[in-house]
N, C-alpha and C positions, 0 to 999 in steps of 0.2 A: 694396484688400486684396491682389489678387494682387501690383502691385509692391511693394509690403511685403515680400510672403514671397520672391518672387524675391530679396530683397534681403539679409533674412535669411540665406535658402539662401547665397548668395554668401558673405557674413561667415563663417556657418559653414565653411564648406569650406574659405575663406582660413586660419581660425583651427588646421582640419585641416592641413591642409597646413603650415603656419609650425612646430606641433607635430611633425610626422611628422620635417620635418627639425632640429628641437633634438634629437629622441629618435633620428637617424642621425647624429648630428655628428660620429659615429667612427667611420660607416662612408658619408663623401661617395662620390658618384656620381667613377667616373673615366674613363670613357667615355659616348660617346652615339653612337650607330648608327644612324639613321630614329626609329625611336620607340621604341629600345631606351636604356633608364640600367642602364649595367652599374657596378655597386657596388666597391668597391675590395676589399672582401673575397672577392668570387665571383674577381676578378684574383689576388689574392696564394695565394689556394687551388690555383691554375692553376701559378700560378709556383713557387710552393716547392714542388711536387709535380714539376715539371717539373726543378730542380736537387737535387736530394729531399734538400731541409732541412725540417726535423720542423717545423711551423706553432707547436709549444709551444715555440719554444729560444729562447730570450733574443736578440735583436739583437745582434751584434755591429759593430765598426768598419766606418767605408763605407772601398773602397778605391774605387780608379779599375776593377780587373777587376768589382766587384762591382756598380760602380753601372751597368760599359757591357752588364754581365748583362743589369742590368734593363730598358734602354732598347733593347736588341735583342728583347726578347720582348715588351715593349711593342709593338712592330711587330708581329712575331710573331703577337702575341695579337686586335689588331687585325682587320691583315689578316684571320686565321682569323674572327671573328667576322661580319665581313661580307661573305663569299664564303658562312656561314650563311645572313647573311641575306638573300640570292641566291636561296640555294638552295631553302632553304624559299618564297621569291618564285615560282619557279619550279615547284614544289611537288613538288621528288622525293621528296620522305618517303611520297609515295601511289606510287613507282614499285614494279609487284610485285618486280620483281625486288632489290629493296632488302627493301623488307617481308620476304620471305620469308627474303633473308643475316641479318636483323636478330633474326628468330624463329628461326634456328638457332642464334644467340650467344646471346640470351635462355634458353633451354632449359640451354645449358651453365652461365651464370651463375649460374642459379636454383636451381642444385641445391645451390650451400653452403647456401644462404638457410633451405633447406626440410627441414632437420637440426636436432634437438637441439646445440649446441654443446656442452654440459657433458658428453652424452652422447657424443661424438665425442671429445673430448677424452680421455675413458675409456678408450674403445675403443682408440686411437691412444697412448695410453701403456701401457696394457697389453699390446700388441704390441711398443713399445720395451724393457719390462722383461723380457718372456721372451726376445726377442733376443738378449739377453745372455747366452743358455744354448742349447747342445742337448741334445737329448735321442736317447739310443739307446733304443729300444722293442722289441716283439715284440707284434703281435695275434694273437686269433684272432678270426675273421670267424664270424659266423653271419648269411648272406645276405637279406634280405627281397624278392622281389619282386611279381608283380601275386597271384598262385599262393601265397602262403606267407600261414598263418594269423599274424598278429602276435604271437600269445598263445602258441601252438605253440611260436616263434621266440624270443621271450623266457623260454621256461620252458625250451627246450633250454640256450641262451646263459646261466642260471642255475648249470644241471647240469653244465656245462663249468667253471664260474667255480670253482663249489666245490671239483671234483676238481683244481683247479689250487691252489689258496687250501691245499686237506690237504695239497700235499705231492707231485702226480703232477708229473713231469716238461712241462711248460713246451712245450719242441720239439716232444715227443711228440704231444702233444694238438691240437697246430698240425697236424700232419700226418694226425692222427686225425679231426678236426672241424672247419678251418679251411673254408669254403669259399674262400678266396684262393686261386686255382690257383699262385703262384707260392709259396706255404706246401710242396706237395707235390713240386713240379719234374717232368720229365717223362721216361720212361722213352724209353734209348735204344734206335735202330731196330739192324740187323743193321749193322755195320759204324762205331757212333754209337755215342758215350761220352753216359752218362746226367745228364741234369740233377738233379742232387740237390736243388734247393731251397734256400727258402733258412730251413724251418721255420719260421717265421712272424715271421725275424728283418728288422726292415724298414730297420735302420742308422742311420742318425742325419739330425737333421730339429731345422729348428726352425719359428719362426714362419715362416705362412704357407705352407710345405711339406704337410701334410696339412688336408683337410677341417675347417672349425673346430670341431664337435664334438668329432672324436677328439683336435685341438693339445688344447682344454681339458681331456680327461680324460686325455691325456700330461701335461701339466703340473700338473695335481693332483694328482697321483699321484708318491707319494714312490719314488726308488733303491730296488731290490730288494721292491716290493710290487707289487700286481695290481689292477686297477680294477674294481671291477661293471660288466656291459655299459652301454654305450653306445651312447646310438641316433644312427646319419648317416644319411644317403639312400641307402647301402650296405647295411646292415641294422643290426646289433650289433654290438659289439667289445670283445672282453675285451685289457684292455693291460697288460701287464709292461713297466716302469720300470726297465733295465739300469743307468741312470747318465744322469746332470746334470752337462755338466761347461760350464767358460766357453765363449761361440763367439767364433772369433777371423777369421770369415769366409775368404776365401781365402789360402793359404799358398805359400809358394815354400820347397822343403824339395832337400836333396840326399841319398841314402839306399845303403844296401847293402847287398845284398837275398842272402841265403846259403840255397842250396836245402837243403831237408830230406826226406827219405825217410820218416823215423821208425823209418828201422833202424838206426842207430848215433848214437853221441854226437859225431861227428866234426864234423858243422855250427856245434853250440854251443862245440865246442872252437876252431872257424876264427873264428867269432864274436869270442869273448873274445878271440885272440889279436890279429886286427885292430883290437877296441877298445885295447887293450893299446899296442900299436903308434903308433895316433894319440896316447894319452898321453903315449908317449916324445917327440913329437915330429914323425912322419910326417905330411905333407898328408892331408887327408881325400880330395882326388884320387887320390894315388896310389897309398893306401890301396883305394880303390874299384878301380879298372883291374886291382889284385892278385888282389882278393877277388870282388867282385860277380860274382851269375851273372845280373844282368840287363843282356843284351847291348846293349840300347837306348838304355840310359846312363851302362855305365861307364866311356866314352871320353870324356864330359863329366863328369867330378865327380861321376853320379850325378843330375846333375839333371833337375826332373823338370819338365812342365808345372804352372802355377798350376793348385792343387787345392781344390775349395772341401769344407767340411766332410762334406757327405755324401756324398763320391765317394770317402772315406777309408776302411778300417778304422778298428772304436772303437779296437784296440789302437796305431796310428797316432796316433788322436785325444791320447789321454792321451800320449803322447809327446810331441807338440807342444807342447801347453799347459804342459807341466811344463819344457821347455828353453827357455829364454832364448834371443832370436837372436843369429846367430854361434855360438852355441853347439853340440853332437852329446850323442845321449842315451846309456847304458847300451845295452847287445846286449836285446834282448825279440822273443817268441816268437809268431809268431801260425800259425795255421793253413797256410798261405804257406810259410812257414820262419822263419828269423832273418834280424834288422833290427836296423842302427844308421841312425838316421836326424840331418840336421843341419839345423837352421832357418836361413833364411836371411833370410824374412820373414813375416810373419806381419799381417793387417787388424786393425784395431779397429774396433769398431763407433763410427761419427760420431755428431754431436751431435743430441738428439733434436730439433732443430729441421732439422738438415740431411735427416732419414729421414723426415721427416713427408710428403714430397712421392712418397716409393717409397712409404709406408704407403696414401695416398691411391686411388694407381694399384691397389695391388694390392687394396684394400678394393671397387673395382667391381668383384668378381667374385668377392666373399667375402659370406661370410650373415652375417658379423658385422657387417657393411654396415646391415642390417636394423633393429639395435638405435634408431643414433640418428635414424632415418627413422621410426622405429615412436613414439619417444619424443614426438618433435614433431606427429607424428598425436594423441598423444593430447590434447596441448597444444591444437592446431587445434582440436580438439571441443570442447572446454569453452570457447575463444575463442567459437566459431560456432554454439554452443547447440545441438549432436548429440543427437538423441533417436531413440533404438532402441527401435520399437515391436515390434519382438519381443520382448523383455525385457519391457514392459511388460502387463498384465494390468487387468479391470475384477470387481467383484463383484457379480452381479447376483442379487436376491432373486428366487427362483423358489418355485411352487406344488407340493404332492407330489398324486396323485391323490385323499387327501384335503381336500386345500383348506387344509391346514398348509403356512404358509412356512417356508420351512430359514432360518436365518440368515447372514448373509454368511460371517461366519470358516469355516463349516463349508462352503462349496458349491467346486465346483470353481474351478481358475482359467481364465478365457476372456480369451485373447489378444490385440491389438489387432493384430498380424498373423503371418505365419507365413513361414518357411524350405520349410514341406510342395513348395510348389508349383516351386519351385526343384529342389527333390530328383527329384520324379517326373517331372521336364522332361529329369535328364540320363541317360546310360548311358556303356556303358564305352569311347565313342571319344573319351570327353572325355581317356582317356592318354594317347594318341596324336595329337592334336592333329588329330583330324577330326572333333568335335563341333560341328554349325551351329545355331543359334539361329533358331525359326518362331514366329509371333506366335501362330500357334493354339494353343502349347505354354504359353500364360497364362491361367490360370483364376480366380487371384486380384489381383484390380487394387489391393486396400492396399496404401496405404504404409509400404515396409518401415521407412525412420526421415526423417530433416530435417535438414537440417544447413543453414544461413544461410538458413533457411525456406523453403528448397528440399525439396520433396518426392522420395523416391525408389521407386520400385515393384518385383514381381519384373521385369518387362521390362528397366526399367535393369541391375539384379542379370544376368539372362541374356546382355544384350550384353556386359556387359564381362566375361562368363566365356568369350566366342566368342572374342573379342579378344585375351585372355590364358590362352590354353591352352600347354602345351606340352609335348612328349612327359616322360612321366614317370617315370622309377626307381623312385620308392618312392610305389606306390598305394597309400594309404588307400582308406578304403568309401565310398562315396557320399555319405552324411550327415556324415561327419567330413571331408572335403574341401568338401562344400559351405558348411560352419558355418565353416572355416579359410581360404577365398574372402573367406566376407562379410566376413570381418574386414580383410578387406585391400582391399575392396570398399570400405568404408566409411573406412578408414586414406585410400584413393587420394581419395576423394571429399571429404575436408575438405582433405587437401593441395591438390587441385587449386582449391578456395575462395581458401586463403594462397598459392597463386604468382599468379591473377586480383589478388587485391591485394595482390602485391608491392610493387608500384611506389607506391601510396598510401600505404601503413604501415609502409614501411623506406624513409627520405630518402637511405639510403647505396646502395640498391640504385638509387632512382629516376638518381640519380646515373651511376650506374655504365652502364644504359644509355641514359641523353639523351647520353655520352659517344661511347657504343659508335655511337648512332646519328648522330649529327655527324660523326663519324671517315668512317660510311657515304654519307653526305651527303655529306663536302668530296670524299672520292674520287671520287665519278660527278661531282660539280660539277667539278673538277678535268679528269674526264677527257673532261667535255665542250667546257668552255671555252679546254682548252690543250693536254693531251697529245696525244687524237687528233686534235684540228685541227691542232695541228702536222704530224700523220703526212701528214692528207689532203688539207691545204691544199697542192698542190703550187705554184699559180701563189705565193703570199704565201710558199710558202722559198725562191721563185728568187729573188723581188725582196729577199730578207732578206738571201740570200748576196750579190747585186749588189751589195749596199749594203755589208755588214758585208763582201766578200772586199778590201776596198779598203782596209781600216783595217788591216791584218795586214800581219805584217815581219819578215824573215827574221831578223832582230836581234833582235826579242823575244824571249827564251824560252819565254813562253807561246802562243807562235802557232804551232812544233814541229808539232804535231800536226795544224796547217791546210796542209803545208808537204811536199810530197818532197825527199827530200835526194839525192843526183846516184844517176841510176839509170843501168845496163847494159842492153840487149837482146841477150840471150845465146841462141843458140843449141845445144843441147846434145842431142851423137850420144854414144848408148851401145853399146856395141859386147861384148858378152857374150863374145866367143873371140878374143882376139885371131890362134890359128891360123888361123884360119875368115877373118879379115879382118885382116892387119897394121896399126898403123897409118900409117904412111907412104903407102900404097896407100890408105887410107879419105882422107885429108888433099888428096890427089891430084886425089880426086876432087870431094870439099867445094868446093875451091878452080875447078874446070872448071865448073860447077856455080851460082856465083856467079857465075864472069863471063858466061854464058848469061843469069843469070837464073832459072833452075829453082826452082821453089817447096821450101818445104818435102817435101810429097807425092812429087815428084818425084827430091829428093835420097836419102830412103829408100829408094825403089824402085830406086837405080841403085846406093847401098851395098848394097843385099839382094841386087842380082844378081850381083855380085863376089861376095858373101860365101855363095853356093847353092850355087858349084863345089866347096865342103868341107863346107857343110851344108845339105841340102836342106830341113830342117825352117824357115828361110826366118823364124825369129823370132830372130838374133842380132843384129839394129840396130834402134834407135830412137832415132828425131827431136824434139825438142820446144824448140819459139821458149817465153822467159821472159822478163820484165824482173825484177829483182831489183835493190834499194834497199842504198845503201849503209848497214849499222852493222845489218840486217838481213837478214843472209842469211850463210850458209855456204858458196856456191858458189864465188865468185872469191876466191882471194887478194890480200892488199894490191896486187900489182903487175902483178896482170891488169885493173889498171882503166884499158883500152888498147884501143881495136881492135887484135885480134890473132888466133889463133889457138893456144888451148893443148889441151896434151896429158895427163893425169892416167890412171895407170895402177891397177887395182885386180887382185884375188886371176886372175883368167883373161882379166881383157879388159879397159877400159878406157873414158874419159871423153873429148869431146873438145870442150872451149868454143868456141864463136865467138863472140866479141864485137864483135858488129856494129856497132852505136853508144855512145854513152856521152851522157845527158838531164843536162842541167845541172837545177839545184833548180826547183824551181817551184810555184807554188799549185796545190792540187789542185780539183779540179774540184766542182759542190755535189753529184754521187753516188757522187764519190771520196771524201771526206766529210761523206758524208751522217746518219752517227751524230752527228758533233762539231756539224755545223749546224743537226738538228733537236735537240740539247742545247737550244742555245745560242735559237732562235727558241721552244722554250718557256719559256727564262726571259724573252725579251724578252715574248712574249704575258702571261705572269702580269705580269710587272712593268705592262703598260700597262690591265692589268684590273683591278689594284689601284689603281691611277689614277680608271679608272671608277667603282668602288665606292665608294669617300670621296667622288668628286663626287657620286655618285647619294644615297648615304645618306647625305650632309650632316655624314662624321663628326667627331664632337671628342674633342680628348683632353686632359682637364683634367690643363694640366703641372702646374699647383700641388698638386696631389693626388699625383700622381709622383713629384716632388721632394722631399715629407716622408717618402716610403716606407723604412723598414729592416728589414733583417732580418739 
């Protein structure tokens, strides 16, 4: 009976097996690695990613560039494949120090993952759509901080709103009840002109310029109306809506700028007359240099540094946008004086796929960040079967003293567990981010909810409020930040569920880091097997260069840079005065000097003592032996390539070559180049480890499977 069944078993598994491959027939094995079959689809995913042809586009014609594409990365892909499987052999994928680059990449990756998309997409186009606008505004602030009643605060912020809403002056009120110190500006000292303020006028802003609160209730908020407060981490804010006008980002403008007094009409009279003038015909240059009183730039045209929108006056603003460039506006009046201004260039905002990557950047470190991270928490919870046993409640039928039972509907609710203990755990250095977490500080050990049947208690709740404190602007009360914790307690705790099984439940993410980590893999593999043995194999680059310095030629062109081309040893006295030391008399002595035999050292010291009888400061000569390479250097001229002695004069003294010998070409040596030869011995090391590998791992490469490939 057993060999029966052995035999059975056998049939079956043949008859699997016969099956498994009719049902791949379109996707044959086209490598073999040791005991790896790598599929011709896992290859072509490789490769059209790698010339990044879209995997759905129709095949086209093969050429010869197209086909020798593919038979290079066939190598390519190979090779890479089995220096893996090396490596993995080897087993660096346990090296910590891999583990831990791998868990830094991972973390960055995982954070698109672990976003609502749809929600994101929201967010990031409604950032592009207000983009398209600024807005000029005016708050007034009604401050909240640890010390301010919230209800106080919002019922003052009310009383302001209204008297702004009937009809009272706007500025006024800014100056009256704003608490933004720069609403009021600051009185000058004795001898100091006073900052006036700037009323609560805050200039023009678009996205991502203020806190997102207040952008949102700027942009809900129609030209010429007022918004009910608004709550930020500031406190309140009543906002007035000046004007919506298009944003045209930074601007290159040329301008002329006419002072005004406000004692006479003689400004606006120079005004017109100078626009008047550019009509007839005049440059706006020279228009400018006649008229402008600003001295900065009316010697250029007027022009001015790139200005981006909120560095402008609004009345600026509207000037811009309404002139076409090349074009100059109309004379218009601002506070300043009188302005003609001429565009010259003007931004447009790019395509909402080009902004999407500044929106990203600047969304870590915006609260509207929040949304699609909150959104996908809620997701998680219902994936992972979230139960909030504080929310939850039981009904229990109870006795009164006379032995009557109350019935459910009517008895209190009794909780399945509580927030209490959390509350009475914390106090108020939890703002300031010195609140520590003590275990004796748990009196209730239920579990606060469950998320993937994991239980969670107040202790968990308490460590991660130690963990994630941090100093705070706008304190709430104890119980409304601890309720406004858990909720993000529990948000953190089903997200940290979906990024554990990322890598199971998203095939694109799992992807993305077996990549990351092979990338990490072939590098240390790489840098063990070739780069730094190169470095440190000194005996194996002598006998490389021994070998390879033999095959080099001065006729090749590629051999250049194994090779000096005829060099100099020059000798070079610098002579700072020529009063102090002629040259004739320094030359004199070079030449006495040489025929002794006197070293370098010693020729200096006998120019410096000729040269101390005019100055005794005793630093007007210096000596210095060089060799310098012909087609590389600047010192000799074409026709000092001569033993000789030459002479080069400068502003007070003077240069004086010696050319002592002259090196015909010759091989450089292997620590003359030793960059070019440890190049060259790590490609020979890879090249004969690729060798090893294919012996070792037995590899094949099924050509017939290659040769039908198009794309």
């Amino acid at each position: 009976m057993k060999l029966i069944s052995r035999i059975l078993t056998a049939v079956l598994l043949l008859s699997l097996g016969m099956n498994a491959t009719a049902q791949n027939s379109n996707d044959p094995v086209i490598f073999e690695i040791g005991n790896q079959k790598i599929l011709k689809s896992e290859f072509m995913k490789e490769f059209l990613k790698s010339i990044g042809k879209d995997p759905s586009a129709a095949p086209t014609a093969c050429t010869y560039e197209k086909r020798k594409a593919l038979e290079d990365y066939v190598d390519v892909y190979v090779n890479f494949r089995a220096k893996l499987a090396d490596a993995y052999a080897m087993r660096l994928d346990t090296l910590y120090s891999l583990r831990k680059e791998l868990k830094g990449y991972r973390t960055e990756l995982a954070a698109p993952y672990l976003i609502d998309s749809a929600t994101m997409e929201k967010v990031l186009r409604e950032a592009y759509d207000r983009n398209h606008y600024a807005i000029h505004a005016s708050h007034i602030l009604i401050r909240i901080d640890r010390n301010t009643d919230t209800i106080e605060a919002y019922r003052k912020a009310m009383e302001v709103y209204n008297k702004a809403v009937s009809g009272e002056d706007f500025a006024t009120l800014a100056v009256t009840y704003s608490d933004d110190p720069s609403a009021k500006g600051l009185l000058g000292g004795e001898g100091e002109s006073a900052n006036k303020g700037n009323k609560g006028d805050l200039g023009n802003f678009t996205v991502f310029n203020m806190v997102y609160p207040f952008e949102n209730g700027a942009y809900n908020t129609a030209p010429g109306q007022i918004s009910k407060p608004i709550r930020s981490t500031y406190g309140y804010h009543i906002i007035k809506v000046h004007d919506k006008i298009p944003y045209f980002g930074k601007s290159t403008i040329q301008h002329i700028w006419i002072r005004d007094d406000g004692k006479s009409t003689y400004p606006e009279f120079k005004a017109k007359e100078a626009y008047q003038r550019m009509k007839d015909g005049e440059s706006f240059a020279q228009i400018c240099k006649n008229y402008s009183d600003d001295r900065s730039s009316m010697d250029n045209g007027g022009l001015l540094p790139d200005l981006d929108m909120s560095q402008m006056p609004a009345e600026y603003l509207k000037a811009i946008s309404n002139t076409p460039m090349g074009e100059y506006c109309e004379p218009f009046h601002t506070s300043f004086g009188w302005h003609i201004v001429k565009v010259v260039k003007k931004e447009t905002i790019p395509s909402y796929e080009n902004m999407v990557p500044f929106y990203k950047q600047r969304l870590s470190r915006d609260t509207r960040n929040n949304a699609p991270k909150e959104a996908y928490a809620k997701q998680c919870k219902e994936r992972y079967g979230f139960t909030d046993f504080t929310k939850m409640y039981e009904k229990q039928a109870v006795k009164t003293k006379s032995g009557k039972k109350v019935q459910p509907s009517k008895q209190p609710k009794v909780y399945l567990a509580s927030l209490d203990n959390a509350i009475a755990a914390m106090n108020d250095s939890i703002y300031h981010n010195k609140w520590r977490y003590r275990a004796s500080m748990v009196t209730d050990t239920r579990p606060l909810c469950l998320i993937d049947d994991k239980e969670y208690t107040t202790a968990d709740f308490l460590k991660y409020m130690e963990s994630h404190q941090t100093t705070m602007r706008d304190k709430s009360n104890i119980p409304t930040l601890i309720n406004t914790r858990y909720e993000e307690f529990t948000d953190d705790m089903a997200l940290g569920v979906a990024d554990k099984n990322l890598e199971k439940e998203n095939a694109e993410f799992r992807d993305l880091i077996n990549e990351y980590r092979s990338g990490l893999m072939i590098f240390s593999y790489t840098d063990r097997m070739v780069w730094s043995k190169a470095i440190k194999d000194t005996t194996g680059l002598k006998e490389f260069y021994e070998r390879e310095s033999k095959k080099r030629s001065l006729d090749n062109p590629e051999d250049e840079p194994y090779f000096w081309n005829t060099r100099a040893q020059v000798k070079t006295v610098t002579v700072s005065d020529s009063a102090a030391l002629p040259p004739a008399k320094a030359i004199k002595i070079i030449n006495k000097c040489q025929k002794k035999g006197i070293d370098n050292l010693g020729l200096q010291s006998q120019l410096a003592e000729a040269a101390t009888k005019k100055d005794t400061t005793n630093k007007v000569v210096k000596v210095d032996p060089v060799t310098v390479e012909e087609g590389n250097q600047n010192l000799l001229a074409k026709n000092e390539w001569k033993p000789a002695t030459y002479v080069h004069p400068n502003q007070k003294g003077y240069t004086i070559l010696v050319v002592e010998k002259i090196i015909d070409p010759c091989l450089k040596s292997v620590m003359e180049a030793r960059g070019y030869y440890i190049n060259d011995y790590q490609n020979y090391l890879d090249a004969e480890l690729i060798k090893t590998l294919r012996q070792k791992y037995n590899v094949v490469i099924h050509q017939d499977v290659v040769d039908e490939i198009t794309y």
